[in-house]
C-alpha positions as CSV (number, residue, x, y, z in Angstrom):
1,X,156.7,-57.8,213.8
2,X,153.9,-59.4,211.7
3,X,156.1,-58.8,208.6
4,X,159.2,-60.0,210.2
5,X,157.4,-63.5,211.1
6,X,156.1,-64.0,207.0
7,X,159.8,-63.4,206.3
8,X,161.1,-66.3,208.5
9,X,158.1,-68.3,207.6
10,X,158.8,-68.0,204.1
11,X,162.4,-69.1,204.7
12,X,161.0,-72.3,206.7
13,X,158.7,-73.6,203.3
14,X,161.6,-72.6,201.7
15,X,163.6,-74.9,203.8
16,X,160.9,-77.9,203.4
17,X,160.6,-77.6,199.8
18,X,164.7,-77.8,199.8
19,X,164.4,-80.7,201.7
20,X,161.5,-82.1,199.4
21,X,163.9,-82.1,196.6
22,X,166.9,-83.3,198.5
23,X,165.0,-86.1,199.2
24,X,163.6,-87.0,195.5
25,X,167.0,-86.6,194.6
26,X,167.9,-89.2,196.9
27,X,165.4,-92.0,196.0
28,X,166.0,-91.2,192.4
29,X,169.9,-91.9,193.4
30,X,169.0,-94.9,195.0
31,X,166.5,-96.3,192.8
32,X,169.5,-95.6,190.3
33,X,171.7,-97.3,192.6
34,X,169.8,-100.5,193.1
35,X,169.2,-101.0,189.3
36,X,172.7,-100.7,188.6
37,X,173.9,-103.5,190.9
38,X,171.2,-105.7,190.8
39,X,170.6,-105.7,186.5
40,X,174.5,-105.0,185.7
41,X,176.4,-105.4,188.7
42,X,177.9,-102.2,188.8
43,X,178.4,-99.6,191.7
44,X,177.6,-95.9,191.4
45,X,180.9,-95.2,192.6
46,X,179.4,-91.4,194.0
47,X,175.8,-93.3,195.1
48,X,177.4,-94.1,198.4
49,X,178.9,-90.3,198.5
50,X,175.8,-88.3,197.8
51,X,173.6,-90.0,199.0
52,X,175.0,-89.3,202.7
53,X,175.2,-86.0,201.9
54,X,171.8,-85.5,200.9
55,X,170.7,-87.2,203.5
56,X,171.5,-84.2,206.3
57,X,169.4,-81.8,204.6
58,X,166.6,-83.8,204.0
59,X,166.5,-84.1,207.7
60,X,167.4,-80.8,208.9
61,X,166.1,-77.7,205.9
62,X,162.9,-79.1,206.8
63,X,162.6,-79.0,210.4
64,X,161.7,-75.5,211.0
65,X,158.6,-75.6,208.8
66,X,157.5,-79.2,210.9
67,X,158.3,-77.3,214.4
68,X,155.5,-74.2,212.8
69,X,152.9,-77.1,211.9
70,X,153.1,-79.4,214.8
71,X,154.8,-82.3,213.1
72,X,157.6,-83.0,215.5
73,X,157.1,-86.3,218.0
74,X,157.4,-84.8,220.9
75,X,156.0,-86.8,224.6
76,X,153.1,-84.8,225.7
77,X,152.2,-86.5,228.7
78,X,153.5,-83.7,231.0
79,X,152.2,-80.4,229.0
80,X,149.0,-81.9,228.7
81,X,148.6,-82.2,232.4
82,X,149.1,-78.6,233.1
83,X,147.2,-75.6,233.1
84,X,147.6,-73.6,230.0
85,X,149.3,-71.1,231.5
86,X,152.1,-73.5,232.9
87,X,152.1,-74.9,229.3
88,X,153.0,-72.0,227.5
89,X,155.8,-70.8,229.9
90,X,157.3,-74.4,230.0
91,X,156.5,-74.6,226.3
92,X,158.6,-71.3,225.9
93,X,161.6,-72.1,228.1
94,X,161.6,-75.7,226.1
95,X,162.0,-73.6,222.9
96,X,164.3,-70.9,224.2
97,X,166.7,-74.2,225.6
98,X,166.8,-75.5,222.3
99,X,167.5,-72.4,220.4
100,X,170.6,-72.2,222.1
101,X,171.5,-75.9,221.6
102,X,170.9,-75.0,217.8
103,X,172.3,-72.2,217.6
104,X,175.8,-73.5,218.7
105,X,175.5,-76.5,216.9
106,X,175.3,-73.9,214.0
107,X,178.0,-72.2,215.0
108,X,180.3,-75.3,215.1
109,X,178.9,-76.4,211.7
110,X,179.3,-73.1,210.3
111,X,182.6,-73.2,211.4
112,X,183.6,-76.5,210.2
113,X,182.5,-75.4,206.9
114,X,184.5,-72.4,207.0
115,X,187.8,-74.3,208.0
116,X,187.0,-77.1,205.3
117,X,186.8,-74.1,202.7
118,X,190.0,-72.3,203.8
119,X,192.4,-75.5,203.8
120,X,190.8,-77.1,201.0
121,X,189.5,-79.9,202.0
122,X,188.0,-82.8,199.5
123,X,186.4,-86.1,200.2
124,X,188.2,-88.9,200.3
125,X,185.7,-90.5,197.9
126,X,187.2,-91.2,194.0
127,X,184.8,-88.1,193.4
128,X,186.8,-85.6,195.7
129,X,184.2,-83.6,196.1
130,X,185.3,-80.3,198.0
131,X,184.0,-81.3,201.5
132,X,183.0,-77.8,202.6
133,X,180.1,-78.2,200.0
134,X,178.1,-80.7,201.9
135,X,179.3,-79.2,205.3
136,X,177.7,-76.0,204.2
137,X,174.3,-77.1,202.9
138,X,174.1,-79.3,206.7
139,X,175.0,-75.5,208.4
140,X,171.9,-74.4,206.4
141,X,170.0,-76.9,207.4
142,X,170.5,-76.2,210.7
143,X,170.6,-72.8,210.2
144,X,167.0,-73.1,209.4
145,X,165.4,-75.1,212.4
146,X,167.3,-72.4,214.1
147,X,164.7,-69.9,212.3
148,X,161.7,-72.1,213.2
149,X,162.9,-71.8,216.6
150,X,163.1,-68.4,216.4
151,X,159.9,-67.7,215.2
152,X,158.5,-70.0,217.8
153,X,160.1,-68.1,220.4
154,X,158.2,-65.0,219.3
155,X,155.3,-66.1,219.0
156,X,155.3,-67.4,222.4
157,X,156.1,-64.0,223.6
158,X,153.8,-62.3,221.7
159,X,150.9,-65.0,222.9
160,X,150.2,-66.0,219.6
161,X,149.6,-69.7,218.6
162,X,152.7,-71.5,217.7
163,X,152.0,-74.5,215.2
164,X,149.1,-74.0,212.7
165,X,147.9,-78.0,213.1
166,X,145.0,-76.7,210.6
167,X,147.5,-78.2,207.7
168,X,145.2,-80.5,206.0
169,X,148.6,-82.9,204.9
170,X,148.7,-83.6,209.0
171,X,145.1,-84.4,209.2
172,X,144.6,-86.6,206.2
């Protein structure tokens, strides 16, 4: 089990550093994008584009590593108040309700991908970037909170801790 846990672990900081670069990419695009209109009044015509879909990933490849460290807002008012027995079983049914609402949003973005692919589908952007791209890098996004879930939902079962809040980038 341990070894099955560093694997989806792995694919979480995989996921964060993805989303790291997705979102450089997108302030460098930006920064490009603001110097182009303000100093010589021209429009990336693909700024608008990309940067919308850069934006999903830098949201979502991320989220499974910030669910294993803590880093998500979440109201704690209630789980505080309880025992810590309590906490852990509503902590897990919490986390087992929202790996199935992941896991079907996957399945419908997955799926949107799929049928973007197979009738060809392009932006309507002078770009025409073939739309399944994007829709497929959002699926992994999502595909990969899903996995942070998953692990979470192990770890409840097996009793073990679920967020390492020893990260020293959340306690600076």
């Amino acid at each position: 089990m341990s070894r099955l846990l560093k694997f989806l672990d792995g694919l979480c900081i995989a996921g964060a550093g993805f989303a790291a670069l997705c979102c450089l990419a997108l302030a460098v695009m930006l920064i490009i994008e603001v110097i182009a209109t303000s100093f010589f009044r021209y429009s990336q015509p693909w700024a608008v584009e990309y940067s919308g879909y850069l934006l999903a990933p830098t949201l979502f490849a991320g989220a499974g590593w910030t669910l294993s460290r803590g880093g998500h807002i979440r109201v704690s008012v209630i789980i505080d108040a309880l025992p810590e027995g309590a906490e852990r079983f509503l902590d897990l049914v919490m986390s087992v309700f929202a790996l199935g609402v992941t896991l079907y949003v996957c399945w419908a973005v997955s799926e949107n991908a799929v049928r973007s692919f197979e009738r060809g589908s392009f932006s309507t952007y002078p770009t025409a970037t073939p739309i399944w791209i994007p829709q497929t890098v959002l699926a992994a996004g999502w595909w990969l909170l899903t996995v942070g879930l998953v692990t979470r939902v192990i770890r409840r079962f097996q009793g073990m801790d679920v967020e390492d809040t020893d990260t020293p980038a959340l306690n600076s």
